[in-house]
C-alpha positions in Angstrom: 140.1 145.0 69.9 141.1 141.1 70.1 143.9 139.7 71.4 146.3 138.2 68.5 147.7 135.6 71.2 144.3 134.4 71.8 141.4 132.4 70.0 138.4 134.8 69.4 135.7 133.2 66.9 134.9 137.1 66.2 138.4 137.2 64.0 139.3 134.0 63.5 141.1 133.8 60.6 143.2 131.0 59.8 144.7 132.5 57.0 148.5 130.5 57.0 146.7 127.4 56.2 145.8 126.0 52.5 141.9 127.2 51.8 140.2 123.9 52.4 142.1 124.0 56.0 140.9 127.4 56.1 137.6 126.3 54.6 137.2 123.8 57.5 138.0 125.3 60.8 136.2 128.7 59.9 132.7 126.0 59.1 133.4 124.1 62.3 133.6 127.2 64.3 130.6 128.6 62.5 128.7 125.0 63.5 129.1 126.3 66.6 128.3 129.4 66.9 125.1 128.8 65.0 124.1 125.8 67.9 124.6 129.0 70.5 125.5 128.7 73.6 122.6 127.4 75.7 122.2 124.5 73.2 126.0 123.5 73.5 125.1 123.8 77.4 122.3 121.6 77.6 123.8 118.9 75.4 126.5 118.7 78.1 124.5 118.7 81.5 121.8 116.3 80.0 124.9 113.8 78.3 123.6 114.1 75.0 125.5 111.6 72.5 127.4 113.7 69.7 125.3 112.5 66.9 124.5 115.4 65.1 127.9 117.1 65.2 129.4 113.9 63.8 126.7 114.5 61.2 127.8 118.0 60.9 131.7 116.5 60.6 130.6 113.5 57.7 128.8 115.7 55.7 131.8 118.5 55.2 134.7 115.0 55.3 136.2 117.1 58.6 137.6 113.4 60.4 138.6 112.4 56.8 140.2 115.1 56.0 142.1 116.1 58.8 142.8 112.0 59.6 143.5 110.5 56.1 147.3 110.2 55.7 148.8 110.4 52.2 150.0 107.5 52.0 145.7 106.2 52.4 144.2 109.3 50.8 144.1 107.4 46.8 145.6 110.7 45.4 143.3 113.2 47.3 144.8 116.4 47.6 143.4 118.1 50.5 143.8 114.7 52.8 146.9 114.5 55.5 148.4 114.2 58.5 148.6 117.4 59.4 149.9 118.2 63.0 149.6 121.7 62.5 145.8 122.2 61.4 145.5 119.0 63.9 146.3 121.0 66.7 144.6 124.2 65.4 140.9 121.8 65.5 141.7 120.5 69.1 141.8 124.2 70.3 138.3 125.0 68.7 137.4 121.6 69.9 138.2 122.8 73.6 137.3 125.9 73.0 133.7 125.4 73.1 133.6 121.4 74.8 135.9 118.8 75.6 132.9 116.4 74.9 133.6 117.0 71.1 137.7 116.9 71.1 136.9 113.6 73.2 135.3 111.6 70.2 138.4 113.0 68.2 141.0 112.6 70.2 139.6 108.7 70.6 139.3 108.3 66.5 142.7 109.7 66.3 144.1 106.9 69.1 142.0 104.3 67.4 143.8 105.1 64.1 147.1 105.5 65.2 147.4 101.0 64.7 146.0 101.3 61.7 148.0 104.0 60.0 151.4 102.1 61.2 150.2 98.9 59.9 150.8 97.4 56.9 147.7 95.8 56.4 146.4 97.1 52.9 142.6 95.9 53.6 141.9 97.5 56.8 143.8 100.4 55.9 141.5 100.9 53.3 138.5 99.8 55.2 139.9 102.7 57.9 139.9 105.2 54.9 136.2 104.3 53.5 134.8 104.5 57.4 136.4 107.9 57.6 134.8 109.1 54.2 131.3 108.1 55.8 131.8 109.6 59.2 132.8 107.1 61.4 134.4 107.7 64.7 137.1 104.9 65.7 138.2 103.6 69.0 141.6 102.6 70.8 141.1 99.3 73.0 144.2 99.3 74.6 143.2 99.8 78.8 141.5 97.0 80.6 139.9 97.7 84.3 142.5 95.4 86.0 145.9 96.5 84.7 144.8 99.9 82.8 147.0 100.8 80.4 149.9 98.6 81.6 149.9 96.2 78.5 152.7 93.5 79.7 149.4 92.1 81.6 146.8 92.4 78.8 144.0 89.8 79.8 142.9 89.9 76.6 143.5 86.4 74.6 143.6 84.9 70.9 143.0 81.8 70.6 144.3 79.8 67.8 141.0 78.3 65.6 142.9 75.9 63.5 142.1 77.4 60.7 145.1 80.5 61.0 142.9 82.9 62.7 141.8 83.1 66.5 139.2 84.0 68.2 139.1 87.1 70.7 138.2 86.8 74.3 138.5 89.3 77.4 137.3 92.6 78.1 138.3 96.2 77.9 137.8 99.7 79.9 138.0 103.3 79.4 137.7 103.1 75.8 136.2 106.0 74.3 133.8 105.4 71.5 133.4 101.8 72.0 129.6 102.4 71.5 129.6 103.5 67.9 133.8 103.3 66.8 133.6 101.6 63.1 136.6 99.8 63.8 138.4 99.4 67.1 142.0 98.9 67.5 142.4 96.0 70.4 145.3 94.9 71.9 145.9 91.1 73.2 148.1 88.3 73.2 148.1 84.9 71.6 147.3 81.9 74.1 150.0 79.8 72.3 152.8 81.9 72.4 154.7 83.3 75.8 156.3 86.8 76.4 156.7 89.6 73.9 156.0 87.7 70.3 152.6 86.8 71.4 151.4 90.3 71.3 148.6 91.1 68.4 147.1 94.4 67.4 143.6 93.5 65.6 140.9 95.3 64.3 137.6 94.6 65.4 134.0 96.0 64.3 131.4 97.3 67.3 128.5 96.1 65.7 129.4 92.6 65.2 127.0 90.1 67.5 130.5 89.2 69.5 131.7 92.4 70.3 129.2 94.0 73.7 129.1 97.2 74.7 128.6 96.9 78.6 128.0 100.1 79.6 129.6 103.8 79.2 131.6 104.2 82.7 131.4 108.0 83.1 128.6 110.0 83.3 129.2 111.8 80.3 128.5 113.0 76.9 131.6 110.9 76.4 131.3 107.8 76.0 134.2 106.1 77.8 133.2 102.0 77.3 133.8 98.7 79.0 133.2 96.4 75.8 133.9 92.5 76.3 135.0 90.2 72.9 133.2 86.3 73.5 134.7 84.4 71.1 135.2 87.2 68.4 136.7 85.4 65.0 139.7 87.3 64.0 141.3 86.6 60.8 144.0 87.3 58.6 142.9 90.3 57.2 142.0 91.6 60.6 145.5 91.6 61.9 147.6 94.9 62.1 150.7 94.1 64.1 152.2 90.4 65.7 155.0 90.4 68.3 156.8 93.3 69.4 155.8 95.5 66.5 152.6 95.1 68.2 154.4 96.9 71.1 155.9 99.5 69.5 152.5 100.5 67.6 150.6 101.0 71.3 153.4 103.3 72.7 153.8 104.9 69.0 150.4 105.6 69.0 149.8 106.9 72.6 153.0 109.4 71.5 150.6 110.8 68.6 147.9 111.2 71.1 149.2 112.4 74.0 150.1 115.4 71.8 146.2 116.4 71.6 145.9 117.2 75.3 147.6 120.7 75.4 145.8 122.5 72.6 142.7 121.3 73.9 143.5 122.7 77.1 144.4 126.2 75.6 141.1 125.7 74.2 139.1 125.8 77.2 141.3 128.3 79.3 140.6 130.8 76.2 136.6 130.4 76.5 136.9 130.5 80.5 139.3 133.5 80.1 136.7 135.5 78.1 133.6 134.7 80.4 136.1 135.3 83.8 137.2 138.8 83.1 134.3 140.0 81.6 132.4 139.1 84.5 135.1 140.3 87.0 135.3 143.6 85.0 131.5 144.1 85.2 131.3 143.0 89.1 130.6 146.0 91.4 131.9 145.5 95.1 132.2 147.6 97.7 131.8 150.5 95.1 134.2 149.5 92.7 134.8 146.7 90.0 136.4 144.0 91.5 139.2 144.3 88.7 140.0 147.1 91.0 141.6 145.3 93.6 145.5 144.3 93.3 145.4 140.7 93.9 142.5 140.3 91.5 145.1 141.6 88.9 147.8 139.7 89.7 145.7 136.2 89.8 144.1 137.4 86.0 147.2 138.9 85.0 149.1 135.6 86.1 146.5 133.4 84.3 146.8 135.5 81.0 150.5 135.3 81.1 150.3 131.4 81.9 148.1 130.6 79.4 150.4 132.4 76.6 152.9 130.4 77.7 150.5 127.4 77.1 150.5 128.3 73.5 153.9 129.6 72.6 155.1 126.3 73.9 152.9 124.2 72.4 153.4 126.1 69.1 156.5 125.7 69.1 156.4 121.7 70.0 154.2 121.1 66.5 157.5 122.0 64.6 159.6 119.6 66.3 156.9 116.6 66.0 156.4 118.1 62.2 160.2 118.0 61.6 161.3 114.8 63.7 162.7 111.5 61.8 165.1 108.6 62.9 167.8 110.9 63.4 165.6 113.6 65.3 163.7 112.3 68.0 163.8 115.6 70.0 159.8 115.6 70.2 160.0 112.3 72.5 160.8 114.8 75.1 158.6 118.2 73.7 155.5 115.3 73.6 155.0 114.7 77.2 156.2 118.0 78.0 152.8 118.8 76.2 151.1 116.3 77.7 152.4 117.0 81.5 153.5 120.8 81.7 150.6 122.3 79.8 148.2 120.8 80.9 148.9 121.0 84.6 149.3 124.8 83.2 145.5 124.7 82.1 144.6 123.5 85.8 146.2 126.7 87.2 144.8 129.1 84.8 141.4 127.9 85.8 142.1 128.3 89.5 143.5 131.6 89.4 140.5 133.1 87.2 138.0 130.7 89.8 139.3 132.6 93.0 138.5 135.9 91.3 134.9 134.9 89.9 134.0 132.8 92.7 130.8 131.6 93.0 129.9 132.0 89.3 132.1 129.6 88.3 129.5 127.3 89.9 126.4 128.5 87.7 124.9 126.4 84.9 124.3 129.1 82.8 128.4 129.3 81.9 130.9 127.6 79.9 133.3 128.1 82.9 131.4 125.9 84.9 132.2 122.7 82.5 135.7 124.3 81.9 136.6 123.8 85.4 135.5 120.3 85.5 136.9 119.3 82.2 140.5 121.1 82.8 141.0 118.3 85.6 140.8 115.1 83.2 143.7 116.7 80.5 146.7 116.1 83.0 145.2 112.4 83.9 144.7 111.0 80.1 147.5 108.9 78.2 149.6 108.6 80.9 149.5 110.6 84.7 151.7 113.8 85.1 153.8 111.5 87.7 154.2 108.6 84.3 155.2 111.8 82.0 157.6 113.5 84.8 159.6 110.1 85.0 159.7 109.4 81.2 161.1 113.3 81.1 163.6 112.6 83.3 165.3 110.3 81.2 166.2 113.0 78.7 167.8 115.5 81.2 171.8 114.8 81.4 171.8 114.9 77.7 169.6 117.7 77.1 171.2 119.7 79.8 175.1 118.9 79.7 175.4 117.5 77.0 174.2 119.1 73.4 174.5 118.6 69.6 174.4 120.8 66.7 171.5 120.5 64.7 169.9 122.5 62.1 167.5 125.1 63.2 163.7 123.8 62.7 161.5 125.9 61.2 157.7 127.1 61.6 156.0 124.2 60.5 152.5 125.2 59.1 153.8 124.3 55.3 150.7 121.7 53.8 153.2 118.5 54.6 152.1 115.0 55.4 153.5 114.1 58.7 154.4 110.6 57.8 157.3 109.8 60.3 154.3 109.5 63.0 153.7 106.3 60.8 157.0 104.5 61.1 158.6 105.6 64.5 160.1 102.7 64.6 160.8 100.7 68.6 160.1 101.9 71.1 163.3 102.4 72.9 166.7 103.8 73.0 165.1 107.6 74.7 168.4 108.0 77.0 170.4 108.4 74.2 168.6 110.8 72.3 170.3 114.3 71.7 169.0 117.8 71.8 170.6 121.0 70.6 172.1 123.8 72.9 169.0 125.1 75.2 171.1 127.9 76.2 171.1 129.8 72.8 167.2 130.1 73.4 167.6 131.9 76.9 170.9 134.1 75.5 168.7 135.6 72.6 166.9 137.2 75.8 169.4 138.0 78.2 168.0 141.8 78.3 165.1 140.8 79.6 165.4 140.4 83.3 163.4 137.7 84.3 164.4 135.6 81.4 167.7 136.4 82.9 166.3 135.4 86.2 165.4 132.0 85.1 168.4 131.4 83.6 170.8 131.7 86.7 168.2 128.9 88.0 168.7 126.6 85.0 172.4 126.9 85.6 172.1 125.7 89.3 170.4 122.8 88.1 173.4 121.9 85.8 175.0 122.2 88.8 172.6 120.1 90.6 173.0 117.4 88.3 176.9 117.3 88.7 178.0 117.7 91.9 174.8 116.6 93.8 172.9 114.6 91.7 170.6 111.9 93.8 173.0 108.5 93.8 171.8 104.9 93.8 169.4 104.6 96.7 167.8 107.7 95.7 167.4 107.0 92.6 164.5 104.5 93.6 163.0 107.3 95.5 160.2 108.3 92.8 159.0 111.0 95.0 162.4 112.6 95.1 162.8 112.1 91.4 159.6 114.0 90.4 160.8 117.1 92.1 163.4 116.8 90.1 161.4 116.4 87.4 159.5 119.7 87.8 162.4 121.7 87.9 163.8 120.3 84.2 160.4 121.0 82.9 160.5 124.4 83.6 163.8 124.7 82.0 162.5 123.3 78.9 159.2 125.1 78.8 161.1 128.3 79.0 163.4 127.3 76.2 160.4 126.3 73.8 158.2 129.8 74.9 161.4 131.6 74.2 162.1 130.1 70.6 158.3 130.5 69.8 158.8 134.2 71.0 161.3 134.7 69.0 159.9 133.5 65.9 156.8 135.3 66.4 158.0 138.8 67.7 155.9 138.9 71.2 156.2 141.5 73.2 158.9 141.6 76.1 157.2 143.1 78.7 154.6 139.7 78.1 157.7 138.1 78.2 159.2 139.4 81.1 155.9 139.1 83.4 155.5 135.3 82.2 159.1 134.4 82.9 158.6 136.1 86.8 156.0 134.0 87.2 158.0 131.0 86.2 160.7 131.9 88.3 158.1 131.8 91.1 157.3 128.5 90.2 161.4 127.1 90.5 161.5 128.7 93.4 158.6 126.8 94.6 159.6 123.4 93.5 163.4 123.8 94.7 161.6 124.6 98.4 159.6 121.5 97.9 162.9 119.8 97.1 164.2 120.9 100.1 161.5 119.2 102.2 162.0 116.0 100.7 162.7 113.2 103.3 165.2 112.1 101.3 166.9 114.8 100.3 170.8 115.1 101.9 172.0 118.4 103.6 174.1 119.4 100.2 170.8 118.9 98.3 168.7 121.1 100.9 171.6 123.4 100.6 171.0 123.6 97.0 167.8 124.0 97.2 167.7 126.7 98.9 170.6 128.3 97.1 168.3 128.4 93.9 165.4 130.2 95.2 165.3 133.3 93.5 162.8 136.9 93.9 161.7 137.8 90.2 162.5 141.0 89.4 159.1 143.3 90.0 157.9 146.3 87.7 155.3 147.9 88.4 154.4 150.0 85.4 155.2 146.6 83.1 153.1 144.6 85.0 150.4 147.5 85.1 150.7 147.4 80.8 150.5 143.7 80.6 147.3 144.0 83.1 145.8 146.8 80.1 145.9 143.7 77.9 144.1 141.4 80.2 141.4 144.2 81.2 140.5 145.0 77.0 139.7 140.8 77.2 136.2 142.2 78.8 133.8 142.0 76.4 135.7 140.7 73.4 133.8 138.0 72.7 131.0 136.2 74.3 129.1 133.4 72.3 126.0 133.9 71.0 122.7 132.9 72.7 
């Protein structure tokens, strides 16, 4: 029987979506289930280019569908931004190879400029190219300063006639070899500092746009592309100044969001092929699902991976819902971005220590799914970038609460237009959260929920009474201690409000919430050991480590849901 917390192509069903969602991700799963497996495996080792599923995606309007806002869909019904089915396709997408979500994820960055401008000609150029299957690209990172834009070498130079003409190069820009527009960021040669930034739309096949060469070794096509003299006009322009700005970081927001489904994605696949081939293993007269610690690794990487998706469930209501008075998903977003997909690397290692050497073979999808798991935490922004950004939010979303109305399950057929018009880029200390408390109360009973919550409240009283002062607040490796120790607060809070809406089991619960009181404990040691750290902080520190609380037969029923896994689903030849 499948598991209703987990992806299985066998049952899918997306059935609390409108039918041409529904429509949609049941055809792209069957596209993929009719290629088979040893096809989707071969594309990958031998770098194929994507060709024939974008073919696949332009012939049933998938990218146009699913990327279209209202507000540039000319009165088509079925066309939206749609977080909700969006994050539904970049599962599938990871489910069966990050090589596909890639060119997405890329058209959806390259986009993001173009849906936030008000440029009327390119968004309608963007619409048309969607309608015919294009992919798009972001060309924001350059190989000398990656992604920090204040040092953009890319420069517009005035042609007398009120346009410019593009010079500089770009790296790390996915779909640079076929995008049908690219997004570039520069900065006018006549103008200093923060007004002399330009967002610009420019077209890859045009005789001053050259692809130099795809830097990975990969299906992907990650580009360096270099602009010589590259006329850019009026009607090319999408933002000036610091709008220009805003729309880079707005964008990368919209993005970054991408990365944790995807990762759910994979860990599901690697899931089914890891305990089905640990289940079927005979060693030393018995199946190596036999031995205890084999157990607790799966049963660890079933329960993290559930917490993968609760959160991240949970996070699409609060992007869905968020406006200029609620900009709670600035902290949920690289919570996404950081926390689960660091989750996704240890979900992979635990099942790789149990199958071993197979992980290695060619013949798997595990063997991809444990390269591919590593990139997740390392696009839009590090885990150390996202841990520092959190930080910002964590006196007021700790100590310092406000009411707001409780947000809904979001998966109504809405246009998700605030993603459009964020607005500057600024102002993230300020922002207020509701009460994270209530979450954890509505599962006091359950004793490692409980657990975790005596270890939020130390941090509260971290924060207050030994809280790092001015000198150590420039110590970034202190800080991201820190940092790992509010996550874990907030992930809990976001798993338990998902939990709650969706009625999961406890005993799920409980084993998933001992595992992430094991992981508190384990940064708070770390914390400890920080050169840094003063005596009344070590003290702390150690004060907060805490045992989960152990049952055995709960543990033994969650490890009954881990072992049916075997066999459930295993993509066709």
């Amino acid at each position: 029987m499948a598991d209703p917390l987990l992806f299985n192509p066998r049952t899918y069903d997306p059935a609390h979506f409108d039918p041409e969602t529904r429509r949609l991700l049941r055809a792209t799963v069957d596209w993929f289930e009719d290629r088979g497996k040893r096809r989707l495996i071969e594309d990958y080792r031998s770098r194929a280019w994507l060709s024939e599923f974008l073919a696949f995606s332009a012939k049933e309007g998938l990218f146009a569908t699913f990327l279209t806002p209202a507000s540039a869909a000319d009165g088509a019904q079925d066309k939206r931004w749609d977080t909700a089915r969006i994050a539904a396709l970049n599962e599938i997408f990871g489910f069966y190879g990050l090589d596909y979500w890639y060119a997405w994820q890329v058209t959806i960055l390259g986009l993001g400029p173009i849906w936030q401008s008000d440029n009327e000609t390119v968004r309608a150029r963007a619409a048309a190219l969607l309608d015919q299957g294009e992919v798009f690209a972001f060309g924001l990172s350059e190989k000398s300063h990656g992604a920090d834009i204040y040092s953009t070498d890319m420069l517009l130079e005035p042609d007398g006639n009120g346009g410019f003409r593009a010079s500089g190069s770009k790296y790390y820009i996915g779909n640079g070899n076929a995008a049908g527009l690219v997004s570039v960021f520069g900065r006018r040669t006549d103008i200093e500092g923060p007004e002399g930034y330009v967002f610009f739309a420019a077209d890859s096949r045009h005789p001053d746009y050259h692809l130099v060469k795809n830097v990975v070794d990969s299906s992907k096509y990650v580009s360096e592309f270099r602009l010589d003299n590259y006329p850019v006009g009026a009607d090319d322009i999408l933002h000036t100044g610091s709008a220009a700005f805003d729309a880079a970081l707005n964008t990368v927001n919209v993005g970054k969001f991408n990365l944790c489904t995807g990762a759910i994605g994979i860990c599901e696949h690697a899931m089914y092929e890891a305990v089905t081939h640990a289940q079927n293993r005979i060693l030393y007269g018995r199946p190596v699902t036999a031995f205890p610690h084999v157990r607790r690794e799966l049963t660890d990487a079933y329960v993290r991976l559930v917490g993968m998706k609760l959160f991240s469930d949970r996070a699409v209501d609060y992007f869905r819902s968020a406006g200029p008075d609620d900009r709670r998903y600035l902290l949920f977003n690289p919570m996404t971005k950081m926390k689960v997909t660091t989750e996704g690397e240890k979900v992979i290692d635990l099942m790789w220590d149990v199958i071993a050497a197979k992980g290695f073979e060619k013949d798997t999808y595990f063997s991809q799914a444990a390269t591919e798991i590593r990139g997740l935490p390392k696009l839009e922004g590090t885990v150390h970038v996202n841990l520092a950004l959190i930080l910002k939010f964590m006196g007021n979303h700790l100590l310092n609460p406000a009411e707001y109305e409780p947000v809904p399950t979001r998966l109504d057929a809405a246009d998700d237009a605030f993603l459009f018009r964020q607005g500057p880029a600024r102002g993230l200390s300020g922002i207020r959260f509701h009460d994270w408390r209530a979450a954890y109360d509505a599962y006091a009973a359950v004793p490692n929920v409980a657990r975790l919550r005596e270890q939020a409240d130390a941090l509260c009283e971290f924060i207050t009474t030994a809280a790092p002062d001015k000198e150590q607040s420039r110590d970034l490796d202190l800080l991201l201690a820190i940092g790992q120790l509010f996550a874990l607060v907030v992930h809990g809070q976001l798993i338990l409000e998902q939990a709650r809406l969706t009625g999961l089991d406890e005993e799920v619960l409980d084993e998933l919430f001992a595992v992430l009181v094991r992981d508190f404990s384990a940064h708070a040691v770390e914390l400890h050991g920080k050169d840094s750290a003063t005596p009344e902080q070590q003290n702390w520190a150690l004060g907060a480590v805490r045992r989960p609380v152990v049952d055995e037969a709960r543990s033994a029923r969650v490890w009954e849901r881990v072992a049916a896994l075997a066999g459930a689903y295993e993509m066709a030849p």
